[in-house]
N, C-alpha and C positions, 0 to 999 in steps of 0.2 A: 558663501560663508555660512550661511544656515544651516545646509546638509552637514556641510564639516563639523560645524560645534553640537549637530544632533547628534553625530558621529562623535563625538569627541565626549559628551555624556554617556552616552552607553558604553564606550568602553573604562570611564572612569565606573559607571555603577559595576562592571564586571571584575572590576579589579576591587571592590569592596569598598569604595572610594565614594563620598557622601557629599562634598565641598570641593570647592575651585577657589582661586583667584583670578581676579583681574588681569595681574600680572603673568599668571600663569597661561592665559589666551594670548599676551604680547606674544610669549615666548613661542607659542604653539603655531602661531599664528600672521603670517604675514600681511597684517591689514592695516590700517587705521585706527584708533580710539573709534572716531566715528561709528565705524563696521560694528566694532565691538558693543559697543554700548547699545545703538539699535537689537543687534540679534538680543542682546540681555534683557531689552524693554519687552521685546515677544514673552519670551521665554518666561519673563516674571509675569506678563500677564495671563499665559493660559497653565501660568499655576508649576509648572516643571521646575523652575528654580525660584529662592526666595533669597532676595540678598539678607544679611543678619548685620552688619557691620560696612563700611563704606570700602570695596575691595574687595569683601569675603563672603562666598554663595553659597549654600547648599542647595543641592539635588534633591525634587521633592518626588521620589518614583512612584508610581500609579498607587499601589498599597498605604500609603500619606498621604494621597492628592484630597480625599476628603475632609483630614485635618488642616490641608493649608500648610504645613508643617512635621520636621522630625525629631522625633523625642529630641532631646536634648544631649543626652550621653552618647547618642551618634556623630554629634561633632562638635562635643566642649575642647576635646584633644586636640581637633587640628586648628580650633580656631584660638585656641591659649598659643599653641604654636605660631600659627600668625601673629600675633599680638606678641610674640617671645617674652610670655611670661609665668613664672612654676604658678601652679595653682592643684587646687584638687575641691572638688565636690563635699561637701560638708553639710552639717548643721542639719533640720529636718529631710535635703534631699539625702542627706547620706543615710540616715537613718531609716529613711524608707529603702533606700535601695539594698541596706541590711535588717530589712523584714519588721523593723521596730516602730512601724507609724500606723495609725489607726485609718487614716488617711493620704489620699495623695497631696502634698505641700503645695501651695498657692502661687510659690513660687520654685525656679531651681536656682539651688545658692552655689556659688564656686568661689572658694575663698582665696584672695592674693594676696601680694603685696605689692607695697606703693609703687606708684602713681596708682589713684583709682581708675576704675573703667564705669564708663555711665549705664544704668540699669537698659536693658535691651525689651522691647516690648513689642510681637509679632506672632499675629492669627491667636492670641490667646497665652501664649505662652509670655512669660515672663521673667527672665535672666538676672540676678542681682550679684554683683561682686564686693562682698564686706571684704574690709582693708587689715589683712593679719601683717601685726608690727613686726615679725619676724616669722618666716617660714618655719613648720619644725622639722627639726633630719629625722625626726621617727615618727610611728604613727600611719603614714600616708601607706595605700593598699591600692593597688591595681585591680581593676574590676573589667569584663570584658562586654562590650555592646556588639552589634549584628556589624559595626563599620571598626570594630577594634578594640584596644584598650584604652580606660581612663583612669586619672587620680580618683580615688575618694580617701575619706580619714577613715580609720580602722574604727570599729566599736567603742573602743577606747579614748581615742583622741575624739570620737564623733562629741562621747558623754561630758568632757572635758569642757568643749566648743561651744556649747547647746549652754553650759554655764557661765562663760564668759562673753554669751552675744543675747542674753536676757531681751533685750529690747527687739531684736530682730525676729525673736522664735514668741513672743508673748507672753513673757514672764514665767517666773520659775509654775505655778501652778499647770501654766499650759504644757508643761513637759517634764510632769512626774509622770504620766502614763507612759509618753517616750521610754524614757528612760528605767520604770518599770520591765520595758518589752527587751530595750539595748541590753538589761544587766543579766540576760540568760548568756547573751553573747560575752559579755566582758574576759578577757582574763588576769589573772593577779599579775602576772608576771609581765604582761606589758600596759597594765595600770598602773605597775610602778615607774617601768621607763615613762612613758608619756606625762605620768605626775612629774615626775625628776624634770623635765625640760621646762614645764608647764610655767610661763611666766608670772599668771596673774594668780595671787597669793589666794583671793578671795575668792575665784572661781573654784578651787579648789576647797575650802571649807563651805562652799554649798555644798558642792558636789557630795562629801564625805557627809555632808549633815543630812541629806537628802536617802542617800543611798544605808546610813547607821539607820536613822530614829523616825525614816517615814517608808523605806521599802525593806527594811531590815536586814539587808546586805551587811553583814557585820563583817564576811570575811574579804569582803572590796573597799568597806571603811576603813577597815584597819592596816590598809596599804597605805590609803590617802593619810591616813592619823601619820603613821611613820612618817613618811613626807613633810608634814607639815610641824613635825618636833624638829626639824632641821630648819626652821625659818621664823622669822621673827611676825607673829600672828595679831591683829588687832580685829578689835569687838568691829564686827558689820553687821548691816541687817539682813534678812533672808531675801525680802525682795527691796533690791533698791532706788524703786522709782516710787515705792508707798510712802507719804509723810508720817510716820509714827514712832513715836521716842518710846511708846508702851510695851509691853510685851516681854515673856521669859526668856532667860539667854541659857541655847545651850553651852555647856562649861565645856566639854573637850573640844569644840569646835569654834566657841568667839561667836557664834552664829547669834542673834537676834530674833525673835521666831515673831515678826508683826504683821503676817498675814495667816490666817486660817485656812491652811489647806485643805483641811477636809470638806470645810465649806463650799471652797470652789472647784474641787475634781466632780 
């Protein structure tokens, strides 16, 4: 059995193939659970495979055996696929992975929908799945890794996202400079689709308040503005986890301005 499944990784790495199943050595494989499960305890201990979820491996080839681990967008694809559920790469990993982060993000974010999936935590890396109330049919962009193609959200949808998950990215201050870097990327024309679908009313007059009267983006404001005279708009605050009734309100946007951004970039 050993030779065989040595055998049986090498020719999945040749076929560009990063992940296994469990399932997939039943079928491969005429043995036992028992068999199987031993060869996999080797295997995970001198490091060649890392389970990631209970059933689903990846292959860690000699060029990662120092990490412990492989990038991530080498097999968010097959492992959403296991799990059969749509998702795509978002929020700060997306934005790095479209050139816009100052840093590499702490975590990789892949955003789904319900049922949630439990944050994943191995050799360093750390997996987190925020829960999107409804997938969107636009926005989502195919990006290629060294094992194939993944979801992520477009520049657009990324900037959208990043204002509607405040809590998870570390408040608006922590991603004007994102979003400084994402608005070279932006374009109007699918700023407006992505606004048009965009469920949450507020995220969007951030967004347009952020992008008007603190990066000066007037002619990507002025998509979200449009947008936003088709829907019925109430006064919020800019950040909404700070306790504060004080502060000036911008007028085309409802916006509340009670934190000092210039303070804290």
């Amino acid at each position: 059995m050993k030779a065989y499944l040595d055998h049986y990784i090498e020719e999945l790495l040749s076929l560009g193939r990063y992940c296994f199943t469990r399932n997939e050595l039943r079928e491969r494989f005429d043995v036992g659970d028992a068999a199987i499960r031993q060869c996999l305890r080797r295997l995970v201990r001198s490091g060649t495979v890392r389970p990631i979820r209970s059933g689903f491996y990846i292959i860690v080839p000699p060029e990662y055996r120092s990490r412990g681990i492989l990038p991530a967008e080498m097999f968010i694809d097959d492992f959403m696929q296991y799990l059969g559920r749509p998702y795509y790469v978002g929020l700060l990993s997306a934005a790095a992975l479209h050139g816009a982060a100052h840093q590499q993000p702490q975590s990789f974010t892949t955003l789904i929908a319900k049922p949630a999936v439990r944050p994943i935590r191995a050799n360093g890396m750390n997996l987190v799945f925020p829960v999107k109330s409804a997938m969107p049919t636009i926005g989502i962009e195919q990006k290629k890794s060294a094992a194939g193609y993944f979801n992520v959200s477009s520049p657009e949808l990324t900037a959208l996202d990043l204002m509607a998950y405040l809590q998870q990215v570390g408040g608006v201050a922590a991603i004007v400079s994102v979003l400084e870097e994402l608005a070279e990327l932006l374009n109007k024309e699918n700023l407006a689709h992505v606004a048009k679908e965009a469920a949450q009313t507020s995220s969007l007059q951030r967004l347009g308040y952020v992008l008007d009267e603190v990066l000066g983006e007037k002619g990507l404001s002025g998509v979200v503005l449009a947008e936003l005279r088709n829907r019925n708009c109430f006064h919020i605050p800019l950040a909404p986890s700070v306790e504060s009734r004080g502060g000036p309100t911008s007028k085309p946007w409802k916006v509340r301005i009670n934190i000092d951004l210039e303070s804290e970039l």
